[in-house]
C-alpha positions, 0 to 999 in steps of 0.5 A, a space after each residue: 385230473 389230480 395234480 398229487 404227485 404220486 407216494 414212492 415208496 421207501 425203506 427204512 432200516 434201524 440197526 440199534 446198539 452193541 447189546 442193545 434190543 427191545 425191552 418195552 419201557 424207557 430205556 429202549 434206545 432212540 432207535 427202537 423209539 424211532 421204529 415205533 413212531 413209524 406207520 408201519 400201516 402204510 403200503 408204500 414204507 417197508 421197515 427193518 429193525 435189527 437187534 444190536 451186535 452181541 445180542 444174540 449168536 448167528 445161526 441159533 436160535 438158543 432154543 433147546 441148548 443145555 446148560 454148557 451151550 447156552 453158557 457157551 452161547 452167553 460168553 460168545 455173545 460177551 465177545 461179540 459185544 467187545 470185539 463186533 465180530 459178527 458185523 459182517 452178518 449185521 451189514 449183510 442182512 441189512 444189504 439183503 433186506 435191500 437186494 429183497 424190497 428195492 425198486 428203481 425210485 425208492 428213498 432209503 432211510 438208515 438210522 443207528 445207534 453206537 456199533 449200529 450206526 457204524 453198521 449203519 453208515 458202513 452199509 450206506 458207505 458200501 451201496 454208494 461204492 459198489 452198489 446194489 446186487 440184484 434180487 436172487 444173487 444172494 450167494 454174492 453178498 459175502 463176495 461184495 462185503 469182503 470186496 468192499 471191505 479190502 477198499 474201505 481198509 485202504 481207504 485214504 492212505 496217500 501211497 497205495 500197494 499193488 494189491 490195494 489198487 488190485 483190490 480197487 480194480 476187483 470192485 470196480 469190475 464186480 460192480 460193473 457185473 453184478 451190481 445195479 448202479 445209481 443206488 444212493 441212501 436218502 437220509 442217514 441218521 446216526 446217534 453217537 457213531 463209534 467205530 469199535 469193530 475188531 476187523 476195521 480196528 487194528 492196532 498199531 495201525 498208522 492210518 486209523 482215521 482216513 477221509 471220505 472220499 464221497 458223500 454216502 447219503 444225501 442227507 446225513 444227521 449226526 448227534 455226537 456226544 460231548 461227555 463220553 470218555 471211554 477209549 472204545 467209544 472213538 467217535 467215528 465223525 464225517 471228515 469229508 476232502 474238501 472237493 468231495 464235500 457234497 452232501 447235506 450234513 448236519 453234525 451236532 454234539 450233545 450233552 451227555 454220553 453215549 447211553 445219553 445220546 443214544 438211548 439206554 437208560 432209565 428214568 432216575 430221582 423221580 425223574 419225568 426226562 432222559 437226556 436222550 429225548 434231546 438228540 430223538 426230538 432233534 434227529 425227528 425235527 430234522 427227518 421230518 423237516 426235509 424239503 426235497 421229497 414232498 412225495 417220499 417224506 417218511 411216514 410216521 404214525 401221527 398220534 404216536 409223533 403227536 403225544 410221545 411223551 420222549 419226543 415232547 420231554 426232549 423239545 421241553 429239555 432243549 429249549 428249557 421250557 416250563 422250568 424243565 430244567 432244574 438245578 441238581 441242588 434244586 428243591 426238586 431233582 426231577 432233571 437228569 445228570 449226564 451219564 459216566 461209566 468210568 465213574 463209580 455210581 454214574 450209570 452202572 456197577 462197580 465191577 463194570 466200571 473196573 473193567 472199563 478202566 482196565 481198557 482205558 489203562 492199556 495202550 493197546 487201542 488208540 485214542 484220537 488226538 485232534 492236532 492242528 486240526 487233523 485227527 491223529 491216533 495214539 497209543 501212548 500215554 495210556 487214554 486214562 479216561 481222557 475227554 473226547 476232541 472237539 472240532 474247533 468248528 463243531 456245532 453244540 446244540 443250543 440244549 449244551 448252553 441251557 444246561 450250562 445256564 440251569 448250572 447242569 454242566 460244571 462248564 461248557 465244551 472247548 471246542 478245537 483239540 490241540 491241547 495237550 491231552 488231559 490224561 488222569 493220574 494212574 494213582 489218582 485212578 486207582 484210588 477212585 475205584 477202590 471200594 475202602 479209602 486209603 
């Protein structure tokens, strides 16, 4: 008699980023990477992949509109990309895809990518607190989110109001009625996780930035970009109490921006790499590399893991192997720099760039200072494209210091953030992005 453990089962779901779905060449992003590397041939694997917010409107399909419609439609898609507004649709019907193929034993997998991984973590934060509603009570979705959602605003403020603890007791009884309990994401894996969703983004809010209470996966990977500076992309990172910290988790901070990190960009100067293939490699190694569930592991096409080209680029990058990393003055320029967007010619037009710094002029959105180790938001003065904090005990992936050494970074990273913020001159700013010279 075979000793074999039996296969579970598992589900995957892939939310990819603000404006972000599939194009079929390089610049899809290490979500749609990770999508096309699964076995989508074996019996025990369901697999969800969902657009990224502001990527199409809910509730049309845009087919049959007349000119005014479909620019109306284009427009609504433009603020659904600036202010998330349709994030409840997009948690919703990754809890729905859920409720529909979860049984009692599955491993749940989650990835996502900028708005897609706060989608992502948002999705894995609610089953942890509330659960998951049986299959048939699809009507009750919308009623655990807005449950859900009146918790997770409160979340770590030290003085709660009557209503807010009103709200705590709601859950708790609605989770006790409707909901199966026990229900826990396996592996949470997130590229460059921002929180930039209007309803949870307030301004003038004191408590932006809170603890989490517990752990909403077992396992939690993390790649977190190193050389982002737009004010809308805050970093949302792990900040767990001390005593709650019981997770497997793994932080790490790459090179690049955001697109870097995540995906999104086309080859550049001839080149054969993206650094994006870095944190894919990374975040693959470490799927594929847990221990805990010889009999639930992720199923992933062998030939596709075998010869992808991203996955093969990206360990080639990381470790510097076959001189894959090249000085940028170097006879050969087939070695990718880091993305800017606040940066005229790094990555996107002027005109996008302009409208970038409009953002970053405004102190209508906060920025997050790390002071004496705790993150703190401010409105004032302005971010004025300010590097992003980094925890003192923050991770770098090995990749930060080979491209240091191959003179790919001008230096390497200051970890801890109790410096005062490095703010650029408004004039200085100004001059940069006009087009004539004064």
């Amino acid at each position: 008699m075979s000793t074999q453990p039996q296969e579970r089962r598992r589900i995957v779901l892939c939310f990819d980023g603000t404006g972000n779905r599939y194009k079929g060449n390089e610049s899809d992003t290490n979500v749609v990477k990770l999508y096309e590397m699964l076995d989508r041939h074996n019996k025990n694997q369901y697999h969800y992949y969902q657009p990224g917010i502001g990527t199409f409107n809910t509730g049309t399909s845009g087919s049959g509109l007349t000119w005014f419609g479909r620019m109306k439609a284009r427009i609504s898609q433009l603020f659904d990309q600036a202010l998330g507004r349709t994030f409840e649709y997009h948690v919703t019907s990754g809890y729905n895809f859920l409720m529909k193929y979860y049984e009692p034993g599955d491993d749940i997998y989650i990835f996502g990518f900028s708005r897609g991984a706060y989608t992502a973590r948002f999705l894995a934060e609610m089953i942890e607190t509330i659960g998951l509603l049986s299959q048939g009570n699809e009507e009750m979705v919308r009623f655990a989110f807005a449950s859900f959602s009146e918790v997770q605003r409160a979340r770590g403020k030290k003085h709660k109001t009557a209503q807010e603890l009103e709200h705590e007791e709601y859950l708790d009884k609605f989770r006790s009625t409707f909901c199966r309990r026990n229900v826990r994401v396996h592996f949470l894996g997130l590229f460059d996780c921002v929180n930039s969703v209007a309803q949870f983004e307030i301004p003038f809010r004191s408590h932006s930035y809170k603890y989490i209470a517990r752990s909403p996966a077992n396992h939690i990977r993390h790649a977190v970009s190193i050389h982002e500076r737009r004010l809308k992309f805050k970093p949302a990172l792990f900040v767990f109490e001390e005593e709650s910290q019981n997770s497997d988790i793994k932080e790490v901070w790459f090179s690049g921006n955001h697109g870097d990190v995540g995906g999104g960009f086309r080859y550049e100067n001839n080149s054969k790499h993206l650094l994006s293939d870095i944190p894919l490699a990374w975040m693959v190694d470490e799927v594929t590399s847990l221990e805990d569930t010889p009999a639930g592991k992720l199923a992933f096409s062998k030939p596709v893991v075998e010869y992808a080209g991203h996955v093969k680029a990206g360990h080639e990058m990381a470790a510097n192997q076959n001189g894959a990393l090249k000085p940028l003055d170097g006879p050969v320029l087939d070695t990718p720099r880091y993305h800017d967007l606040l940066a005229l010619n790094r990555g996107t037009t002027w005109n996008i760039t302009f409208l970038w710094w409009i953002i970053e002029v405004l102190p209508i959105f906060t920025r997050l200072e790390l002071e004496h180790g705790e993150w703190n938001p401010r409105y004032w003065p302005p971010n004025f494209g300010a590097a992003r904090d980094i925890p003192a005990d923050a991770k770098l992936h090995f990749s930060v210091e080979e491209m240091f050494k191959a003179g790919l970074l001008e230096k390497m990273p200051k970890l801890g953030g109790d410096d005062a913020p490095l703010l650029k001159d408004p004039l200085v700013v100004f001059r940069l992005l006009m087009p004539w010279k004064w």
